[in-house]
N, CA, C and O atoms as a Tripos MOL2 file, in Angstrom:
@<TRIPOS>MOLECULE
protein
  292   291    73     0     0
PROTEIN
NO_CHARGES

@<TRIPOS>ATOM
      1 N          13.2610   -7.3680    9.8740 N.3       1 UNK1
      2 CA         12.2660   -7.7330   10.8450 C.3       1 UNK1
      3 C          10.9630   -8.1190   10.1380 C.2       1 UNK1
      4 O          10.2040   -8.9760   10.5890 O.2       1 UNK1
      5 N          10.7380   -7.4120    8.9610 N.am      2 UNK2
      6 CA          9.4740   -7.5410    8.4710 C.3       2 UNK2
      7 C           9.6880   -9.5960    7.7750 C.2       2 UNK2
      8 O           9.1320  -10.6630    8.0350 O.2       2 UNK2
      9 N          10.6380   -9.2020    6.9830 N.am      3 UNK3
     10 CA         10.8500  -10.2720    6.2020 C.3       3 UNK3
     11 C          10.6700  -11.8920    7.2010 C.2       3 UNK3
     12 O          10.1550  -12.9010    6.7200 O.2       3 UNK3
     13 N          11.3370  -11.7850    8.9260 N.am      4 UNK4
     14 CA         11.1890  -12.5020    9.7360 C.3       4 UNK4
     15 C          10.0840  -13.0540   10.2920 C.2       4 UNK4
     16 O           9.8380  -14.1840   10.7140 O.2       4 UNK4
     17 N           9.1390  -11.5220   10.1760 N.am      5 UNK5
     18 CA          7.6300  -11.7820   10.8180 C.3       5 UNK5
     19 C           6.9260  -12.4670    9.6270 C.2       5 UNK5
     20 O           6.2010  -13.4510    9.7720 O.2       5 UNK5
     21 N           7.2330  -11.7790    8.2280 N.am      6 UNK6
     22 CA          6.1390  -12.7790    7.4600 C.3       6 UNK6
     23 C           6.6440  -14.2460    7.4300 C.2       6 UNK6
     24 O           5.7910  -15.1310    7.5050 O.2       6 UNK6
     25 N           7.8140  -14.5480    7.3380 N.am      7 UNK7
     26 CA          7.9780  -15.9650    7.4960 C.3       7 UNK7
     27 C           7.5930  -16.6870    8.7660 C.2       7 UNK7
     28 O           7.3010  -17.8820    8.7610 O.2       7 UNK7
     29 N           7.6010  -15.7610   10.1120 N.am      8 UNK8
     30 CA          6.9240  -17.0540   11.4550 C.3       8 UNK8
     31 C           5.0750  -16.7790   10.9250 C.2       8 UNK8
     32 O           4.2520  -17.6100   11.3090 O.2       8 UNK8
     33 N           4.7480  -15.9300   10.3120 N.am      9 UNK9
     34 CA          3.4900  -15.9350   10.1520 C.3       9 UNK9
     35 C           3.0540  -16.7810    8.9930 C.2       9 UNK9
     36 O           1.8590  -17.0430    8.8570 O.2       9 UNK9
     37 N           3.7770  -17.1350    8.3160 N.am     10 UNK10
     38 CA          3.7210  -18.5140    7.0600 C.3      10 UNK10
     39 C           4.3720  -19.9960    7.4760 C.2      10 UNK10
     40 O           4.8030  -21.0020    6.9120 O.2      10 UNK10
     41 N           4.1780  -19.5200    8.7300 N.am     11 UNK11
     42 CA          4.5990  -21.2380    9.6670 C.3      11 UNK11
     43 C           5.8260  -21.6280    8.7510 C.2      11 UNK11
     44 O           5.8240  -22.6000    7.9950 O.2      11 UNK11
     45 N           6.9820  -20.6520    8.9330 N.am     12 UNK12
     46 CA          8.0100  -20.7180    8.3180 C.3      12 UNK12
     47 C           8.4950  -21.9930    7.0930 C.2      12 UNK12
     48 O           9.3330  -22.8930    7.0250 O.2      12 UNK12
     49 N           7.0400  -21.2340    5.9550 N.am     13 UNK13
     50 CA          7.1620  -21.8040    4.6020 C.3      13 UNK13
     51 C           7.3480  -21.0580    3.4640 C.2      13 UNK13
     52 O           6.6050  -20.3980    2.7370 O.2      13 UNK13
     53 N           8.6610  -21.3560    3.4850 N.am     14 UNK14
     54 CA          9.9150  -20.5160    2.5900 C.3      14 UNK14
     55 C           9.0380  -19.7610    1.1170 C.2      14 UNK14
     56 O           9.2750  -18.6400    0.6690 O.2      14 UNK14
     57 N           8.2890  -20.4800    0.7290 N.am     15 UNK15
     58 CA          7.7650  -20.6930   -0.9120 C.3      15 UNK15
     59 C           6.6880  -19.5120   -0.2600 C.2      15 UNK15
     60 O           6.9700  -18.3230   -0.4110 O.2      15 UNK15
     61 N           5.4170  -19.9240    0.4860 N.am     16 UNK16
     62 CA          4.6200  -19.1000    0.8250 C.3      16 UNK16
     63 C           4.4120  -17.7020    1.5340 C.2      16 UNK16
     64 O           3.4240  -16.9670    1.5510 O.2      16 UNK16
     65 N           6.1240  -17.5220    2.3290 N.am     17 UNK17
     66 CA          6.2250  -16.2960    2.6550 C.3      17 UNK17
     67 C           6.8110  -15.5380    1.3250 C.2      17 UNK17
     68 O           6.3240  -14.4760    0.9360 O.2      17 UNK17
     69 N           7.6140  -16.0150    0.8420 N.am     18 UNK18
     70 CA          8.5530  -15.2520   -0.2740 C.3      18 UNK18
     71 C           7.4570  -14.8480   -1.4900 C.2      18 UNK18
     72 O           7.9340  -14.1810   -2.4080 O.2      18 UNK18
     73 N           5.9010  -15.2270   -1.5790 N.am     19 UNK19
     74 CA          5.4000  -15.0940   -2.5670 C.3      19 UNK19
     75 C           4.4040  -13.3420   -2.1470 C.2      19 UNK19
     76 O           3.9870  -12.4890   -2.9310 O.2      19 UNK19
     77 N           4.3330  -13.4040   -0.5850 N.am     20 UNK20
     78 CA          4.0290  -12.4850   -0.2980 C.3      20 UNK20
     79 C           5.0460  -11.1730   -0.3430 C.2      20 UNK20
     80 O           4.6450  -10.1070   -0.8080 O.2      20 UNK20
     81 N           6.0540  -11.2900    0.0450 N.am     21 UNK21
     82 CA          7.6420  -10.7160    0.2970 C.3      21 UNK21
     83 C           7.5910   -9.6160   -1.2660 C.2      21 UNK21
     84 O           7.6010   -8.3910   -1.3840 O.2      21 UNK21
     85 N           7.5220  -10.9670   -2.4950 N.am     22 UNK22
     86 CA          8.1520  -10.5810   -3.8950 C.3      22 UNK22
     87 C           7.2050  -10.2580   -4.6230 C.2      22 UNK22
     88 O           6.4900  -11.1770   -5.0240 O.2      22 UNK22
     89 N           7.0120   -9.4170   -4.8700 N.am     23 UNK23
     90 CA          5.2550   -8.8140   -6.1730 C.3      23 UNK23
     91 C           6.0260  -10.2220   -7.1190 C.2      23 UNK23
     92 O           7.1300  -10.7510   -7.2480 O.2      23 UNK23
     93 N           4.8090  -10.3450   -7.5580 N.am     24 UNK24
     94 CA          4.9280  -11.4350   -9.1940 C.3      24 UNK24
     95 C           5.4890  -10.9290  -10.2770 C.2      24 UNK24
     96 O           5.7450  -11.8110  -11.0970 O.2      24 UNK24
     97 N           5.8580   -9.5950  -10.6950 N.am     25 UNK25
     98 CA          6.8860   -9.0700  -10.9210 C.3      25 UNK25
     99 C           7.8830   -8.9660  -11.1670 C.2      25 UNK25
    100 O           8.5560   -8.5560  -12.1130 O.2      25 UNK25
    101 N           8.0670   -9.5310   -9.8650 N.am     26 UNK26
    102 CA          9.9050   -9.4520   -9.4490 C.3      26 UNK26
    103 C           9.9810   -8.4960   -8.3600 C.2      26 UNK26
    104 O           9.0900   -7.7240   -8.0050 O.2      26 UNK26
    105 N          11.1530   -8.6310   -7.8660 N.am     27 UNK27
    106 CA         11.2450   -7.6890   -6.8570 C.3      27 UNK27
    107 C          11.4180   -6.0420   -7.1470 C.2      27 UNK27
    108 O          11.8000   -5.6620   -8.2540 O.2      27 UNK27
    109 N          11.1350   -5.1720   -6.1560 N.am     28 UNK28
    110 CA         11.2160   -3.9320   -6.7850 C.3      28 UNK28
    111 C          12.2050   -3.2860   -6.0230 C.2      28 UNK28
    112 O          12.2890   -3.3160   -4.7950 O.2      28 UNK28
    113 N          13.1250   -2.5620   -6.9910 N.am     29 UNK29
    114 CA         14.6490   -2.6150   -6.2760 C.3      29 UNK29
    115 C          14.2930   -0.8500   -6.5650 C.2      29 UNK29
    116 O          13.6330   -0.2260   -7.3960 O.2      29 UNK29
    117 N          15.1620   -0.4920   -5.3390 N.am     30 UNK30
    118 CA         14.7710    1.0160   -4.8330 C.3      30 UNK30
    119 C          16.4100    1.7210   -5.8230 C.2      30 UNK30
    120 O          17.5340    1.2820   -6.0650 O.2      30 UNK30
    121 N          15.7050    2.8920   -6.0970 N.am     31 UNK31
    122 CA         16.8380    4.1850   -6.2450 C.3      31 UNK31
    123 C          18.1790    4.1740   -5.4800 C.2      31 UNK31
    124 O          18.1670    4.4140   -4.2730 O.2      31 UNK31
    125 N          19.0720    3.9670   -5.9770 N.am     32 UNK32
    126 CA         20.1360    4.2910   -5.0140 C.3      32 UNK32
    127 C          20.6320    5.5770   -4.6050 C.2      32 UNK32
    128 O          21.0050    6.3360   -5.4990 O.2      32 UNK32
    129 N          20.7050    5.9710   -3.3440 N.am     33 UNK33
    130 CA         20.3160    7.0050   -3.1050 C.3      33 UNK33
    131 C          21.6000    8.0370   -3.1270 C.2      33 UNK33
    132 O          21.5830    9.2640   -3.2240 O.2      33 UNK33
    133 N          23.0400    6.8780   -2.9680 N.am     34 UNK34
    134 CA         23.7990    7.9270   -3.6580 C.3      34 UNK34
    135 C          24.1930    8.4030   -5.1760 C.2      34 UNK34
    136 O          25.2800    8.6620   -5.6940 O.2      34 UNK34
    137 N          23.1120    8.4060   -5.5720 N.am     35 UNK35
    138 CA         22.5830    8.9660   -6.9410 C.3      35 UNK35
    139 C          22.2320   10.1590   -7.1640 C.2      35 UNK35
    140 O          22.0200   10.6220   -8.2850 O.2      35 UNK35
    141 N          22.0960   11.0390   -5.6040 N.am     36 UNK36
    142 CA         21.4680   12.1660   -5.4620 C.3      36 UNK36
    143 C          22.8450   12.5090   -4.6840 C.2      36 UNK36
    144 O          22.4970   13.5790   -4.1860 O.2      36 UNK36
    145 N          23.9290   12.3510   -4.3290 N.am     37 UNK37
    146 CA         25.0290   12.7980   -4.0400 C.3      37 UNK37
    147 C          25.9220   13.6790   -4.9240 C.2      37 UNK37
    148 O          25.9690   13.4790   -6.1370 O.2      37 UNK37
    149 N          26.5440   14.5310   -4.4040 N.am     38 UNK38
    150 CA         27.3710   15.1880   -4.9340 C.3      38 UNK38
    151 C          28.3970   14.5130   -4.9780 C.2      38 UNK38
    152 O          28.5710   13.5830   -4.1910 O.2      38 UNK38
    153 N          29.4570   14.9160   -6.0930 N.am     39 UNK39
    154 CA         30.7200   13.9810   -5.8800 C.3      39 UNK39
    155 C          31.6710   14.1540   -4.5590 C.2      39 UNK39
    156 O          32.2170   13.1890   -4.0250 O.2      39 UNK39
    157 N          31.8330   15.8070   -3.9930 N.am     40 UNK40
    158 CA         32.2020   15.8870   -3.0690 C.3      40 UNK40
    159 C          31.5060   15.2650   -1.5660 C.2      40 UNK40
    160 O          32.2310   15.5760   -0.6220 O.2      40 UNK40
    161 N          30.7310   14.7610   -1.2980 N.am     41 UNK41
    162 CA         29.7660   14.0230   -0.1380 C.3      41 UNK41
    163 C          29.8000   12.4280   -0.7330 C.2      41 UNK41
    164 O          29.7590   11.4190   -0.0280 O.2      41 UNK41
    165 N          29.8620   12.4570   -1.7790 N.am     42 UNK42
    166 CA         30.4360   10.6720   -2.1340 C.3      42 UNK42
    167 C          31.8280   10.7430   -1.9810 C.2      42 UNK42
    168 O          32.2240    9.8090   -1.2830 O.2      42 UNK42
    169 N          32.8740   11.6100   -2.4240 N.am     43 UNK43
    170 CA         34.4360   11.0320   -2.0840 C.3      43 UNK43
    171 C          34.1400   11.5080   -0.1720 C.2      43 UNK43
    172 O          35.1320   11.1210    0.4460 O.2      43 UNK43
    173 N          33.4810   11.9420    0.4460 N.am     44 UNK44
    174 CA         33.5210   11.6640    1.9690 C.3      44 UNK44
    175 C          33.1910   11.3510    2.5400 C.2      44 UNK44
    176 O          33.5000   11.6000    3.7050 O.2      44 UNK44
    177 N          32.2070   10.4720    2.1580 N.am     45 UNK45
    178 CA         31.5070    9.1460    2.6650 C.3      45 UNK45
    179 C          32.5590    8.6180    2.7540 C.2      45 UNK45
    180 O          33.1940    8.5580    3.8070 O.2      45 UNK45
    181 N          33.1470    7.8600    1.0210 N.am     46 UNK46
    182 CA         34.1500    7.0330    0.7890 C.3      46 UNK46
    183 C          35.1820    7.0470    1.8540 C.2      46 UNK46
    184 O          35.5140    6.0340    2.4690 O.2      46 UNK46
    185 N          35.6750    8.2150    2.0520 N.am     47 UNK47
    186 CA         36.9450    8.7620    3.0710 C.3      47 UNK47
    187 C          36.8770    8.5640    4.3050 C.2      47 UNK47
    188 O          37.8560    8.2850    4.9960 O.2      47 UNK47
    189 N          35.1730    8.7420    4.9210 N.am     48 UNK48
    190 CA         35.1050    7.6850    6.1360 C.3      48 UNK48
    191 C          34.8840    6.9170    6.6430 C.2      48 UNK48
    192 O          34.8770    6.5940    7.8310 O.2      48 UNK48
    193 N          34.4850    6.1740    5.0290 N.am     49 UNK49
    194 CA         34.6230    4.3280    5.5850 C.3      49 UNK49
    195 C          35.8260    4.2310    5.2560 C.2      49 UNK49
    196 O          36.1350    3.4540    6.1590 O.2      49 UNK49
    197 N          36.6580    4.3650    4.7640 N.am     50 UNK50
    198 CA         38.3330    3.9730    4.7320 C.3      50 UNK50
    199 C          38.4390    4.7460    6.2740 C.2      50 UNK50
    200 O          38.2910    3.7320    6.9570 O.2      50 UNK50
    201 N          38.5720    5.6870    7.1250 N.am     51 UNK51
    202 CA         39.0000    5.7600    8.2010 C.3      51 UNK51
    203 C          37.9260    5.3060    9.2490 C.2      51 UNK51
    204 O          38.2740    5.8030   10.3200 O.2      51 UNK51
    205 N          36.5500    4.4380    9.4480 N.am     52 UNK52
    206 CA         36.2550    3.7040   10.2810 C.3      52 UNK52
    207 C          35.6900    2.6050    9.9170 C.2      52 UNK52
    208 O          35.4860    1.7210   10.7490 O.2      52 UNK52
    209 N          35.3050    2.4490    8.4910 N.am     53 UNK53
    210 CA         35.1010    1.0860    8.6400 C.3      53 UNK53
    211 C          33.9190    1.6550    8.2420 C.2      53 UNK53
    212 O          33.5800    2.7510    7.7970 O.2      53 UNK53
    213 N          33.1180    0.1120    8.6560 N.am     54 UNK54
    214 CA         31.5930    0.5070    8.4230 C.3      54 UNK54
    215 C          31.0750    1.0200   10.2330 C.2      54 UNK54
    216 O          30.1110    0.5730   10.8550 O.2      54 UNK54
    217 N          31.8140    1.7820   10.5810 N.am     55 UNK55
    218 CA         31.2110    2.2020   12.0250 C.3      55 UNK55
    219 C          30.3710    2.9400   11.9360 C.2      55 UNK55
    220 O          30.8610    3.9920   12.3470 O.2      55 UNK55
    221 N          28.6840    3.2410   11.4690 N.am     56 UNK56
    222 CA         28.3270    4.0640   11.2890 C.3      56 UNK56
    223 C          28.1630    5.2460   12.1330 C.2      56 UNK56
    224 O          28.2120    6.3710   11.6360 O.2      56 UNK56
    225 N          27.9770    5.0590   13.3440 N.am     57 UNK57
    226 CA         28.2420    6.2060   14.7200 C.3      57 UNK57
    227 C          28.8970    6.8040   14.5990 C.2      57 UNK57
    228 O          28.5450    7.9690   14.7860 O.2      57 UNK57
    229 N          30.3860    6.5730   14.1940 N.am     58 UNK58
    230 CA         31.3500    7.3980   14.5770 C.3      58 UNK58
    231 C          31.1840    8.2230   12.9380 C.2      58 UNK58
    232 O          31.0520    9.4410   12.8230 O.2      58 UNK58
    233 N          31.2160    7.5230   12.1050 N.am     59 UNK59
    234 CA         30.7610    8.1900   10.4930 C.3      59 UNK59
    235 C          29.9600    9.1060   10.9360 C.2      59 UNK59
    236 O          30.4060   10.2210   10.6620 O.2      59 UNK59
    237 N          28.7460    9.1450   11.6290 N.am     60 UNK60
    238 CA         28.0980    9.9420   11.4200 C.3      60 UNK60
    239 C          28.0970   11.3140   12.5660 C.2      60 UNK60
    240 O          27.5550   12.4140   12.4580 O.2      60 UNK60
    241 N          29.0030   10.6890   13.7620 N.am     61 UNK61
    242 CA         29.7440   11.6620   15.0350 C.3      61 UNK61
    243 C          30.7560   12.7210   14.1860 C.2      61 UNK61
    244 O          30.7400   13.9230   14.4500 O.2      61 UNK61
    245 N          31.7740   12.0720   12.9810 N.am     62 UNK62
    246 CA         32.6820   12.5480   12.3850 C.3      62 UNK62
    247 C          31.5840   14.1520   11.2550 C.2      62 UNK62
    248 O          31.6800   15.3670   11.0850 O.2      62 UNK62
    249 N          30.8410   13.2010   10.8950 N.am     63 UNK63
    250 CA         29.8530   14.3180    9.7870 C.3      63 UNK63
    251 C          29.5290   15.4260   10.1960 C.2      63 UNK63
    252 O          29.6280   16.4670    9.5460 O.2      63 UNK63
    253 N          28.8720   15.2560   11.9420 N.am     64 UNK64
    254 CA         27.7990   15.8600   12.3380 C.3      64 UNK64
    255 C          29.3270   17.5400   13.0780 C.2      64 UNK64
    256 O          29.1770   18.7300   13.3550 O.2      64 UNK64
    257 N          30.3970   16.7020   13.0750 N.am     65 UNK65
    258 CA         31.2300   17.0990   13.7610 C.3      65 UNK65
    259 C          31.5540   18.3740   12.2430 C.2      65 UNK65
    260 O          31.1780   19.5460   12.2320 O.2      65 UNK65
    261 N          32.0420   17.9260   11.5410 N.am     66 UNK66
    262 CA         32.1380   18.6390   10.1360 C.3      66 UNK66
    263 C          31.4300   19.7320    9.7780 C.2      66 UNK66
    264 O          31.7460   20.8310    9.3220 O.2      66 UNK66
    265 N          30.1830   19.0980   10.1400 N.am     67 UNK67
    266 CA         28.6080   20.1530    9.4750 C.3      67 UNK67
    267 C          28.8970   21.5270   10.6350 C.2      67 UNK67
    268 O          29.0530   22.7130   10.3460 O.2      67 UNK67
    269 N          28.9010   20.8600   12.0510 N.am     68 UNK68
    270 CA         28.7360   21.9840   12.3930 C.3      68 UNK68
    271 C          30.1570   23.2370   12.1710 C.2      68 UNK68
    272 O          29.9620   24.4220   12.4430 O.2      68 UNK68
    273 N          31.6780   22.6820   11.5950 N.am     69 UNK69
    274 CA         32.4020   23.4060   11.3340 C.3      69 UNK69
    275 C          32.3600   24.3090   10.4320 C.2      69 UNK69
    276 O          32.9050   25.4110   10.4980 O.2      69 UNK69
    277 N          31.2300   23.5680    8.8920 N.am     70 UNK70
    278 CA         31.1950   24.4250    8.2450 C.3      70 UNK70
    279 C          30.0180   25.9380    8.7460 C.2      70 UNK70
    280 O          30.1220   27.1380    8.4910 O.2      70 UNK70
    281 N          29.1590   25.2980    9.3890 N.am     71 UNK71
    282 CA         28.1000   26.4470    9.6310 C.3      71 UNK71
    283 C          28.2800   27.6080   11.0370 C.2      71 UNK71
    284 O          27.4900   28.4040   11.5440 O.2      71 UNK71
    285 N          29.6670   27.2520   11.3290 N.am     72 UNK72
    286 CA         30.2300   28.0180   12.7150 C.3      72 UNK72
    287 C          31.3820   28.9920   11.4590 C.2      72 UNK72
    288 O          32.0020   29.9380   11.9460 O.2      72 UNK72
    289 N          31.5420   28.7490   10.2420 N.am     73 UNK73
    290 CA         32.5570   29.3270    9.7530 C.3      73 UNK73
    291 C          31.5960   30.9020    8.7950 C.2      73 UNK73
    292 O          32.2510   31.7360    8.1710 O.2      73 UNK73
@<TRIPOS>BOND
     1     1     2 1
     2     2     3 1
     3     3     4 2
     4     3     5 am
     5     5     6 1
     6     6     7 1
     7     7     8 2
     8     7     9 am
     9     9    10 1
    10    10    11 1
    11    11    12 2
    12    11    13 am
    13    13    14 1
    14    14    15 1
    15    15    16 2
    16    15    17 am
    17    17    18 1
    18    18    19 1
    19    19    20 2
    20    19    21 am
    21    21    22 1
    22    22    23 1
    23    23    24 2
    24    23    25 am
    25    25    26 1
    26    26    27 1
    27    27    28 2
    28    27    29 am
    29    29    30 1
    30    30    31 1
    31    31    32 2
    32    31    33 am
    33    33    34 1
    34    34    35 1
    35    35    36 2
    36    35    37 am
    37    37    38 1
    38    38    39 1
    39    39    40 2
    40    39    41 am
    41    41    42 1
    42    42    43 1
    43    43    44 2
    44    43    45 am
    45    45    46 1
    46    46    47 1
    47    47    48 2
    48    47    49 am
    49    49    50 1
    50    50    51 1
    51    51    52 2
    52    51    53 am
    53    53    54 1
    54    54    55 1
    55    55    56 2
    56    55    57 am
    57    57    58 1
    58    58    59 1
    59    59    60 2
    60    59    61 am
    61    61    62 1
    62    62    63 1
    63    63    64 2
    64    63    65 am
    65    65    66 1
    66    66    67 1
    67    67    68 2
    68    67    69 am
    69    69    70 1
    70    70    71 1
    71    71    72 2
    72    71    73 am
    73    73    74 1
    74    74    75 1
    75    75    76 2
    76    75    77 am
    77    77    78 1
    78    78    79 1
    79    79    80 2
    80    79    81 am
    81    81    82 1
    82    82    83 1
    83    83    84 2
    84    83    85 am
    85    85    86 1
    86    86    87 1
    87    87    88 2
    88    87    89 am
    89    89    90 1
    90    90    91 1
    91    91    92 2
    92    91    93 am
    93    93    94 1
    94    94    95 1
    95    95    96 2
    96    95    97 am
    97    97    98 1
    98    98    99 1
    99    99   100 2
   100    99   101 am
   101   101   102 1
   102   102   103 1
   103   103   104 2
   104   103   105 am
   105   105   106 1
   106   106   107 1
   107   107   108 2
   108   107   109 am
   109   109   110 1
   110   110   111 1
   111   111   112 2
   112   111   113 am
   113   113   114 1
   114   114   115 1
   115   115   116 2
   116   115   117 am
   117   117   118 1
   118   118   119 1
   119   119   120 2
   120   119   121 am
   121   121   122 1
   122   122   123 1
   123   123   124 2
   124   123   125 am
   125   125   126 1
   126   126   127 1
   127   127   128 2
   128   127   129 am
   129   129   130 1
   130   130   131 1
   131   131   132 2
   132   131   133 am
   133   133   134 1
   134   134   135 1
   135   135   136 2
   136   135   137 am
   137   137   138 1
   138   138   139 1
   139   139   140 2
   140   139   141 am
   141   141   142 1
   142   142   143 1
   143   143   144 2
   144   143   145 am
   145   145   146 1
   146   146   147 1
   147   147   148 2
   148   147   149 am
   149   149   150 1
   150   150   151 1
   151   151   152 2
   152   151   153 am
   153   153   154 1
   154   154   155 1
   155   155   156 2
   156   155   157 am
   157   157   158 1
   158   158   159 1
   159   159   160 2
   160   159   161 am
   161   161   162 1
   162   162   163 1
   163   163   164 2
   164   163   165 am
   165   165   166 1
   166   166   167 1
   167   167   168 2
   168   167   169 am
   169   169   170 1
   170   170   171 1
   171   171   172 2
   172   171   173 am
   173   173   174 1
   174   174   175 1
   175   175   176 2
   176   175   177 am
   177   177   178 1
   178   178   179 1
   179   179   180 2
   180   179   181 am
   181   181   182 1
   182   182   183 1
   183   183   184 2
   184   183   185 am
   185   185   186 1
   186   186   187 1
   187   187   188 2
   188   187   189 am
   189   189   190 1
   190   190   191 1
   191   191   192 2
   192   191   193 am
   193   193   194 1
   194   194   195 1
   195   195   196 2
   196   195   197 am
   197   197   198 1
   198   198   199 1
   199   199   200 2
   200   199   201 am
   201   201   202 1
   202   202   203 1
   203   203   204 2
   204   203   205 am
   205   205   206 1
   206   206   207 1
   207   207   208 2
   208   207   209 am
   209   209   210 1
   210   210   211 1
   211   211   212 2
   212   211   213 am
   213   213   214 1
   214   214   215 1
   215   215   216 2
   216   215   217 am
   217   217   218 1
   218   218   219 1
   219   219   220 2
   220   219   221 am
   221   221   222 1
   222   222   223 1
   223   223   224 2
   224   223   225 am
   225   225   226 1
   226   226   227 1
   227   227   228 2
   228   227   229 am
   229   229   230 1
   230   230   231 1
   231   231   232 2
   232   231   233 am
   233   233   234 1
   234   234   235 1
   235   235   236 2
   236   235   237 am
   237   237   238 1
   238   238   239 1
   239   239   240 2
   240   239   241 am
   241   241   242 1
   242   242   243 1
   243   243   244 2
   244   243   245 am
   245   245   246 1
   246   246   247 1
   247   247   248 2
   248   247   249 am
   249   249   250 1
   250   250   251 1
   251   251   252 2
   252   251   253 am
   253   253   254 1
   254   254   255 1
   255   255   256 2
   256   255   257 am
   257   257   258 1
   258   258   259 1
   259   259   260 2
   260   259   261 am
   261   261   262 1
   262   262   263 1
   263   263   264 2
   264   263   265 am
   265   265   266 1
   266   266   267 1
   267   267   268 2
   268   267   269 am
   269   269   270 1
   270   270   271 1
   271   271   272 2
   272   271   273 am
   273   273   274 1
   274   274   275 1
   275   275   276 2
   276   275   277 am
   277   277   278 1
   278   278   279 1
   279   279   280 2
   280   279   281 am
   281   281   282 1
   282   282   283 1
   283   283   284 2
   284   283   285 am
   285   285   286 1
   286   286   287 1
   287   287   288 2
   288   287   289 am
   289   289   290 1
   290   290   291 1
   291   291   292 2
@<TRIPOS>SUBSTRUCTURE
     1 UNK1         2 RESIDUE 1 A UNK
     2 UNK2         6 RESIDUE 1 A UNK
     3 UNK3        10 RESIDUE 1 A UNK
     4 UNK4        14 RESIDUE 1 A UNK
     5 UNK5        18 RESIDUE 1 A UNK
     6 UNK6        22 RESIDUE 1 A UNK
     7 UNK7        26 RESIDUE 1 A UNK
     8 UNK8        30 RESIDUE 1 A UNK
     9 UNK9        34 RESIDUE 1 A UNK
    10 UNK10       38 RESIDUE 1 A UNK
    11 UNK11       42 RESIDUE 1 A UNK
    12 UNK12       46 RESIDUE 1 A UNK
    13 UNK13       50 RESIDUE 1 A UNK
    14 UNK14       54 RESIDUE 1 A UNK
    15 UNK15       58 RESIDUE 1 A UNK
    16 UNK16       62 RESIDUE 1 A UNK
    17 UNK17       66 RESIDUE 1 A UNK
    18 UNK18       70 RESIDUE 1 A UNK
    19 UNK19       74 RESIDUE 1 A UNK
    20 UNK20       78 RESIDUE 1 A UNK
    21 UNK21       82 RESIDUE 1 A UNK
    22 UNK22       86 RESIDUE 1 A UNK
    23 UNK23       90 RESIDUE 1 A UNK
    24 UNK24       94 RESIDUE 1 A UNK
    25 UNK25       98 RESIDUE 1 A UNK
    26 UNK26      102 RESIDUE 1 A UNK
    27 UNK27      106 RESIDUE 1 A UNK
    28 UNK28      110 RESIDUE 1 A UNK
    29 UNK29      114 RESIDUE 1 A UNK
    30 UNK30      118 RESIDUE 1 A UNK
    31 UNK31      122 RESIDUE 1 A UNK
    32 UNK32      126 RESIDUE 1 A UNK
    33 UNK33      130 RESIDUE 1 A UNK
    34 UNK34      134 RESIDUE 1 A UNK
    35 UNK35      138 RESIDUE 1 A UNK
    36 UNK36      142 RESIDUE 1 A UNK
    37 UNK37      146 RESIDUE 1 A UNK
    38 UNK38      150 RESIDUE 1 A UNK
    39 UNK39      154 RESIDUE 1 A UNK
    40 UNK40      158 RESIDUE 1 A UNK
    41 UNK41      162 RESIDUE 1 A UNK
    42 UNK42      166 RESIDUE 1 A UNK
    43 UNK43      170 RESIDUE 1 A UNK
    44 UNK44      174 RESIDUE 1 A UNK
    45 UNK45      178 RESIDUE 1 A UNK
    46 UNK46      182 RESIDUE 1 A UNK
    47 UNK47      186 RESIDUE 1 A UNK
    48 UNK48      190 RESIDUE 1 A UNK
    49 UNK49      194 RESIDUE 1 A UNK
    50 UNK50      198 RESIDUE 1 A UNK
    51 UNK51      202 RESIDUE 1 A UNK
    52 UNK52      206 RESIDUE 1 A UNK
    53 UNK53      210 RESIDUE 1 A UNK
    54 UNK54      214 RESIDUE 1 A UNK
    55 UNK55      218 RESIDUE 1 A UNK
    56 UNK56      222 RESIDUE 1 A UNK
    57 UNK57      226 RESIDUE 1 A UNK
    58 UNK58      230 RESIDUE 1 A UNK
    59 UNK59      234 RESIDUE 1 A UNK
    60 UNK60      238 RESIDUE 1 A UNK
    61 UNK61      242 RESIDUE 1 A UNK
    62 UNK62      246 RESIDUE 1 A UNK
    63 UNK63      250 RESIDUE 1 A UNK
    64 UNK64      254 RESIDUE 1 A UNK
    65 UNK65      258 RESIDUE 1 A UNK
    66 UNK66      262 RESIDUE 1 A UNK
    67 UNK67      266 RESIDUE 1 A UNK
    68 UNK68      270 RESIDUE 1 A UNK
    69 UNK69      274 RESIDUE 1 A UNK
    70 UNK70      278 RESIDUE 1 A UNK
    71 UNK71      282 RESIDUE 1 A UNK
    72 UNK72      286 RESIDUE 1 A UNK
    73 UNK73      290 RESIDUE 1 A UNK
C-alpha cells in the first residue's frame, strides 16, 4: 500500500517514486525472521504449508489449535 501511495503521489513516475522507496544505498533487506526459529517450529510451519498450502487462517486456526493442546496438557 505504501509503495502504491508513493507512486500515485509521484504522478506515477516510476524513477521518482523508486528513489524515495530505495535509500541510495540500496535497499535495506530485513532479518529473516525464521532465523529466530527453532528447528522444531520451522519443521511445523513447513508441515503446514504442505497440509494447507499457503492458507494462512487455517495455518494459523491449526497452531492456535496446537498451542492451546500443549498448555491444557
Amino acid at each position: 500500500f505504501h509503495a502504491m501511495d508513493t507512486l500515485h503521489r509521484h504522478n506515477y513516475d516510476l524513477s521518482s517514486a523508486l528513489s524515495v522507496l530505495v535509500p541510495a544505498g540500496g535497499p535495506v533487506l530485513c532479518r529473516d525472521e525464521m532465523e529466530e526459529w527453532s528447528a522444531s517450529e520451522a519443521a511445523m510451519f513447513e508441515e503446514a504449508l504442505e497440509k494447507y498450502g499457503k492458507d494462512f487462517n487455517d495455518i494459523r486456526q491449526d497452531f492456535v489449535g496446537l498451542f492451546t493442546c500443549f498448555l491444557s496438557d
